[in-house]
C-alpha positions as CSV (number, residue, x, y, z in Angstrom):
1,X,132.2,90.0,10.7
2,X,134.4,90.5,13.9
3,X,134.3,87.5,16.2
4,X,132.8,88.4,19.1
5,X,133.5,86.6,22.6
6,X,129.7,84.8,23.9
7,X,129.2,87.0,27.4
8,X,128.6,83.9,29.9
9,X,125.2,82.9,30.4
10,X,123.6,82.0,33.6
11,X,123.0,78.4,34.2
12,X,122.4,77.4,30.4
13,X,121.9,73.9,30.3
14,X,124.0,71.9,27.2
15,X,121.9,70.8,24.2
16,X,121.7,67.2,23.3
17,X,122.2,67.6,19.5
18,X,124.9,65.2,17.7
19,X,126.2,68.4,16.2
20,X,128.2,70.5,18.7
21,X,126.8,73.9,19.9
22,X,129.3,75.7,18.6
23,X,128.6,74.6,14.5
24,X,125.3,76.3,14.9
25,X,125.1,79.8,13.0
26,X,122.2,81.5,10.9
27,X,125.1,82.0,9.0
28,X,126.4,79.2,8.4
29,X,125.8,76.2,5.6
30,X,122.2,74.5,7.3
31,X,120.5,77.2,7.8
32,X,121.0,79.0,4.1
33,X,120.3,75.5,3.0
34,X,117.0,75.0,4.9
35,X,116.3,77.5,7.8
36,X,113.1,75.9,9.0
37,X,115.5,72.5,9.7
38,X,117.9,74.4,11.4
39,X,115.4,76.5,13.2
40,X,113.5,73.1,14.2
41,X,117.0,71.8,15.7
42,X,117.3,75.1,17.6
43,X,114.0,74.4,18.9
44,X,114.0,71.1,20.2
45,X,117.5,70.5,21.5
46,X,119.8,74.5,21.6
47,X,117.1,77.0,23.2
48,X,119.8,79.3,23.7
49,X,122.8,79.1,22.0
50,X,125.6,81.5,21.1
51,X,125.8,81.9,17.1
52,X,129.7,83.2,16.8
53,X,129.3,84.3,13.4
54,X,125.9,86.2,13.9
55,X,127.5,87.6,17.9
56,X,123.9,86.9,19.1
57,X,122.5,84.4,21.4
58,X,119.9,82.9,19.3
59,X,116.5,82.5,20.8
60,X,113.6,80.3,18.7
61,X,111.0,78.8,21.3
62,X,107.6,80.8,20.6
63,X,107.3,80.6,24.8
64,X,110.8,82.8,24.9
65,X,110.2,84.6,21.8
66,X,106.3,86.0,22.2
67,X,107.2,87.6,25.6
68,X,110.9,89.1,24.9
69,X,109.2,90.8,21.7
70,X,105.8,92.1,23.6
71,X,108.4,92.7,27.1
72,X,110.5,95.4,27.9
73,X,113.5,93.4,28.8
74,X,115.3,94.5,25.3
75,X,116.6,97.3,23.4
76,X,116.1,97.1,19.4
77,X,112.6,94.7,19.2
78,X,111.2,96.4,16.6
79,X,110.8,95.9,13.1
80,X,109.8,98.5,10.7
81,X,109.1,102.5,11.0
82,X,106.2,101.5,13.4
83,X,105.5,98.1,15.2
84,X,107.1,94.6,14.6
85,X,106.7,91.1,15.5
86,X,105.2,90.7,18.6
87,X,104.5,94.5,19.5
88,X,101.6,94.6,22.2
89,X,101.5,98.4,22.0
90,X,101.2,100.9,19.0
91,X,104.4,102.8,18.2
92,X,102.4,104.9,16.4
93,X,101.3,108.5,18.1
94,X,98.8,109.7,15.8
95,X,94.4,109.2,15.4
96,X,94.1,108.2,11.8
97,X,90.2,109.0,10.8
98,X,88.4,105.8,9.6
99,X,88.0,108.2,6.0
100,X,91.2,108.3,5.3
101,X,91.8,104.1,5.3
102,X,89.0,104.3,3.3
103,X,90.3,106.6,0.7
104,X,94.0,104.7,0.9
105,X,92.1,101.3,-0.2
106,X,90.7,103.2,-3.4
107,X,94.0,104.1,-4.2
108,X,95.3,101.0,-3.5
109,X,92.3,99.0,-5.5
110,X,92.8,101.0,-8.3
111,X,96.9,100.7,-8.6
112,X,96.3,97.0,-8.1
113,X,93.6,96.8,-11.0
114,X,95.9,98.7,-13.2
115,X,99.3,96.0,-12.4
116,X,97.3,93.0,-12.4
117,X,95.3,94.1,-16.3
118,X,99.0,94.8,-17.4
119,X,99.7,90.9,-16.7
120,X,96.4,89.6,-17.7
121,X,96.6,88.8,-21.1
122,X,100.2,87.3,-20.9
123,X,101.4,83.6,-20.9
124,X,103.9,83.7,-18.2
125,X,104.4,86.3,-15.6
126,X,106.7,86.9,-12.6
127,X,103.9,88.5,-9.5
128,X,107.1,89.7,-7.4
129,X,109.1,91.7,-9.7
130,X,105.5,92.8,-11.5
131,X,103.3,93.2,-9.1
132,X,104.0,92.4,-5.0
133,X,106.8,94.8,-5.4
134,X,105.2,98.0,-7.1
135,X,102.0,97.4,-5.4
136,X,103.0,99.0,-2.0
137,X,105.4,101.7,-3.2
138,X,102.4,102.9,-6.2
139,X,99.7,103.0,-3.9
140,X,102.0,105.3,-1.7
141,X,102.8,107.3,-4.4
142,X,99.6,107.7,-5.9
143,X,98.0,108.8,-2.8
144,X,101.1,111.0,-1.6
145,X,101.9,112.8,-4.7
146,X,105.7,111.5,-4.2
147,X,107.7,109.9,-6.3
148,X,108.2,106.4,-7.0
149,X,112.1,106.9,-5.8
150,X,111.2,109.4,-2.7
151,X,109.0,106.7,-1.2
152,X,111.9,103.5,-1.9
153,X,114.1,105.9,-0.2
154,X,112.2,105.8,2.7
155,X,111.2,102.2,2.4
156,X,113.5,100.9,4.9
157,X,113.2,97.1,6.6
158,X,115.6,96.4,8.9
159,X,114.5,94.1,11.5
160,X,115.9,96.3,14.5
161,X,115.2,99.5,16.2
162,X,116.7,101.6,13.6
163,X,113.9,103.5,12.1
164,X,112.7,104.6,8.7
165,X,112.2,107.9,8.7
166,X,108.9,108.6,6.7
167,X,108.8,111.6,4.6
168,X,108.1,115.0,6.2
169,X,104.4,116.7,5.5
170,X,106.2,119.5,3.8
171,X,107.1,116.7,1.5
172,X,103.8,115.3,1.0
173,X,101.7,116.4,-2.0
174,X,97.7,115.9,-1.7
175,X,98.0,113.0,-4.0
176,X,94.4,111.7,-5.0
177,X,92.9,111.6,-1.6
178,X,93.5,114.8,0.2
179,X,95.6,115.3,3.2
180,X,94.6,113.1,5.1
181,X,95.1,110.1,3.0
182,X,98.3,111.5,2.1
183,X,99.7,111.6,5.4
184,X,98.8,108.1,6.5
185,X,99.9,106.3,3.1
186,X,103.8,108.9,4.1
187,X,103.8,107.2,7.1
188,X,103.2,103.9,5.6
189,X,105.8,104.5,3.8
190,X,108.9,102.1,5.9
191,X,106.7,99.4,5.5
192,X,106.6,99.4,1.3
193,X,109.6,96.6,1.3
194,X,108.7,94.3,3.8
195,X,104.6,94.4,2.5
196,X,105.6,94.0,-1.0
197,X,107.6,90.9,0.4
198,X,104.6,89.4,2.6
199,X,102.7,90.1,-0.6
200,X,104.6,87.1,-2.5
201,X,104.2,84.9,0.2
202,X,100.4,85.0,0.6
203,X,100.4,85.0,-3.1
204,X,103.3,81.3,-2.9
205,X,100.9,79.9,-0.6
206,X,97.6,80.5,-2.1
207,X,99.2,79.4,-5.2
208,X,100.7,76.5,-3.9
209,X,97.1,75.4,-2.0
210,X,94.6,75.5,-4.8
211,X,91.9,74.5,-3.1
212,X,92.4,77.5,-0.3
213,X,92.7,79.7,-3.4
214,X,89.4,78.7,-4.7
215,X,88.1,79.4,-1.4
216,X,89.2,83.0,-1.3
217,X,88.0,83.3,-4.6
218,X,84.3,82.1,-3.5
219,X,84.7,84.1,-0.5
220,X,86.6,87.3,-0.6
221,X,86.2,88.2,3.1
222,X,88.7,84.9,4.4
223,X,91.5,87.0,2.4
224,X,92.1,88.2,6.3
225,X,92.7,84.9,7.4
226,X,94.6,83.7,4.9
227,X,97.0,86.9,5.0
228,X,97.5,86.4,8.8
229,X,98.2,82.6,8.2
230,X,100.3,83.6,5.6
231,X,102.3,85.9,8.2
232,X,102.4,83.2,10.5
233,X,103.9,80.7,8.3
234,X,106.3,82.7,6.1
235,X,106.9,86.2,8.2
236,X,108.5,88.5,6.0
237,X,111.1,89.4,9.5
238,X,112.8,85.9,10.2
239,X,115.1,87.8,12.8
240,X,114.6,90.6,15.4
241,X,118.3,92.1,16.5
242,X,118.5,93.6,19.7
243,X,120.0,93.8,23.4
244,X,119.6,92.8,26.4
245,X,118.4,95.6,29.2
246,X,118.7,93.6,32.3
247,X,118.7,89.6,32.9
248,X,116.7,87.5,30.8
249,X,116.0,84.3,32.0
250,X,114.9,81.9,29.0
251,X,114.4,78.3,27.8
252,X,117.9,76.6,28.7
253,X,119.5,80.1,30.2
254,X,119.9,82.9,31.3
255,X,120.9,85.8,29.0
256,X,122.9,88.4,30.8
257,X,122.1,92.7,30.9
258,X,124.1,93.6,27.5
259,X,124.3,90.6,25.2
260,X,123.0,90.6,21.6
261,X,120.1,89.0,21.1
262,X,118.5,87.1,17.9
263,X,115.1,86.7,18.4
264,X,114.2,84.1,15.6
265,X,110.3,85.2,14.8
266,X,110.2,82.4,11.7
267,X,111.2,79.9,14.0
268,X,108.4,80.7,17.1
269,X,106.0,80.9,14.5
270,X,106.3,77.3,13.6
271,X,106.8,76.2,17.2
272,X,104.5,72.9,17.4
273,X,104.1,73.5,21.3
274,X,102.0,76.8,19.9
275,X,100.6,75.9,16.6
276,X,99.5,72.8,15.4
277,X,100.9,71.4,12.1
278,X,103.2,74.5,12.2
279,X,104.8,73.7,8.9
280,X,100.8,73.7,7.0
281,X,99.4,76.7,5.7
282,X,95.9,76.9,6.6
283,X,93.7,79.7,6.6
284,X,91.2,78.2,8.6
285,X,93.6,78.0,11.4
286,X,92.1,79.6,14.6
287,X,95.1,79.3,17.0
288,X,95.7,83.1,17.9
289,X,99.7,84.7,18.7
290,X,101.5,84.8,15.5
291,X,104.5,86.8,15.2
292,X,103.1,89.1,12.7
293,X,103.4,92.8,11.7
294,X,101.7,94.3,15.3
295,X,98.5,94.8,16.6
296,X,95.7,94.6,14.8
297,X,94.7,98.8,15.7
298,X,98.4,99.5,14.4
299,X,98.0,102.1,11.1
300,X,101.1,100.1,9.1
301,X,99.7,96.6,9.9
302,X,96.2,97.9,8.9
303,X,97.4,99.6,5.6
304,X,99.9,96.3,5.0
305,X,96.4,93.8,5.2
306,X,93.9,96.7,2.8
307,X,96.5,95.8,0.3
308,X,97.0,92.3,0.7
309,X,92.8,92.4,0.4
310,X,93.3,94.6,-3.0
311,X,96.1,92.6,-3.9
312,X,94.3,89.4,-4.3
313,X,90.7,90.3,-5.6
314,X,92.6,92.8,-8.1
315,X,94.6,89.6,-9.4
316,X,92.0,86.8,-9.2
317,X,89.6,89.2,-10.8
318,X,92.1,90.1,-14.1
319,X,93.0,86.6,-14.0
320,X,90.2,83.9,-13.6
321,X,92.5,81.4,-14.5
322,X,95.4,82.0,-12.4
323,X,97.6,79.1,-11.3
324,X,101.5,78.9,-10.5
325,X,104.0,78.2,-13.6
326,X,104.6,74.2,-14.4
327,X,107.0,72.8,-12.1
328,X,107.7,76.2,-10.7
329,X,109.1,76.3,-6.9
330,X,108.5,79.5,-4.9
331,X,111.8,79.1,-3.0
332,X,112.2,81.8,-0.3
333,X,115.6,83.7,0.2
334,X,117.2,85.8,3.0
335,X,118.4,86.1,6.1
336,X,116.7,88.8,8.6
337,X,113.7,88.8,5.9
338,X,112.6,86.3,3.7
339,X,110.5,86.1,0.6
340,X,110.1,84.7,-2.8
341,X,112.9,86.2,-5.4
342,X,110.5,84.8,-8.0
343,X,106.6,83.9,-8.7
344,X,105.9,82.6,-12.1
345,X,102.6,82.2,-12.6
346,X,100.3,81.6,-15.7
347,X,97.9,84.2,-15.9
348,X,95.5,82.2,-18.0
């Protein structure tokens, strides 16, 4: 990447870390190592700091974060072919009838039963490459009519403003819901990536908290909760990219009309002046503002949480037993987005 000169900020006052400012990249060696260290760092003693490598002023305080993303003060703060982190307001411009969720979460409850018997009998499975990663883009195809390969190609998840275009209505077939259904699971069809990849984190976390497991297993209705805590805690966008429209005063600064901006949504949403025990996942929590996917009205961030819901009773249901590989770590990987590579799980 060409080094970019930092434009001068307004009144920034120096951070008081022992390592120098200017060491500081999401590129570099501490945060590939351990993001939410570095993040924590950026937090308590850089609130604004210029990241050479990246050519973004990098911005992690939830109070800076929350209102740049839900604000109008930048250019890009948008993740996905609809809403992102922090969107107040639906990007969205169309009435999607109640019916036609409903039909979509047949779909989806019947390509989730069908992935989750196929790994039911076995003694070791992987649930990202298996199963968070086909669920989205099946239940999209089924009910669309496309192909497996049409809808990946429209599957973009690029934290910025750049859009995925979802497939035209010429394109979409009648799939096994009607039109309707059709048409809302096309233009779902952007968000297939980054749900598949929020998939494997609710599914590390509930894995890795047996007890909250058990919970969702007695209870199916907390699967909400535990997919927004989920969000919280591991966001599937680390990193919203945009620019600057005017001034922007923030924690330590002032960032001036044009600079690049790195809005860092995994480290606000582990901000301990917003949520306590940050680091814990708890789907019990009842502190409201996480970063997530958008509002809760928004079509994608609907669709994304029907499938979470199928998602989970379709794999505790085939597997009664299910409990995360011996000694298996769900490490997370990424840059802009972040997930488990791997799940290894023993279905039995």
């Amino acid at each position: 990447m060409t080094t970019i000169e930092p434009p001068a900020p307004v009144a920034v006052t120096p951070g008081t870390s022992t390592a120098p400012a200017a060491a500081l990249s999401l590129l570099g060696p501490a945060a590939r190592r351990d993001p939410y260290a570095f993040y924590r760092v950026l937090r308590e003693e850089h609130p604004l700091v210029w990241d050479d490598g990246l050519g973004a002023w990098l911005v992690g305080r939830y109070a800076d974060v929350a209102p740049a993303l839900g604000g109008g003060g930048l250019v890009g703060a948008r993740g996905g072919p609809c809403c992102g982190p922090g969107t107040v307001r639906c990007a969205q411009e169309y009435t999607v009838p109640e019916s036609a969720f409903a039909l979509l979460r047949e779909v989806c409850a019947r390509t989730a039963y069908v992935l989750a018997r196929r790994l039911a009998g076995r003694q070791e499975a992987d649930l990202v490459e298996e199963f968070c990663r086909w669920l989205p883009t099946g239940t999209i195809a089924a009910a669309t009519g496309l192909s497996y390969a049409t809808v990946l190609g429209h599957a973009g998840d690029l934290p910025s403003r750049s859009r995925a275009k979802a497939p035209a209505a010429t394109d979409v077939g009648r799939g096994r819901g009607g039109t309707g259904v059709a048409l809302l699971a096309a233009r779902c069809a952007g968000q297939a990536v980054l749900t598949g990849r929020a998939l494997a984190s609710l599914m590390a976390n509930l894995l890795a908290n047996p007890e909250q497991l058990e919970l969702v297993r007695a209870v199916p209705a907390l699967t909400g909760q535990a997919w927004d805590e989920s969000l919280r805690r591991n966001p599937p966008v680390h990193v919203v990219l945009c620019r600057a429209r005017q001034d922007l005063a923030m924690s330590g600064g002032t960032i001036p009309a044009g600079a690049a901006v790195a809005l860092l949504v995994g480290a606000a949403n582990r901000d301990p002046d917003r949520f306590a025990d940050p680091d814990l996942f708890d789907l019990h929590r009842t502190a409201p503002g996480a970063l997530t996917l958008g509002p809760a009205h928004c079509p994608d961030a609907r669709v994304a949480e029907l499938q979470a819901e199928c998602a989970v009773g379709a794999l505790l249901d085939a597997m009664p037993g299910l409990r995360r590989a011996d000694t298996f770590d769900a490490a997370e990987t990424g840059l802009l987005t972040r997930a488990p590579r791997r799940l290894l799980v023993r279905p039995c």
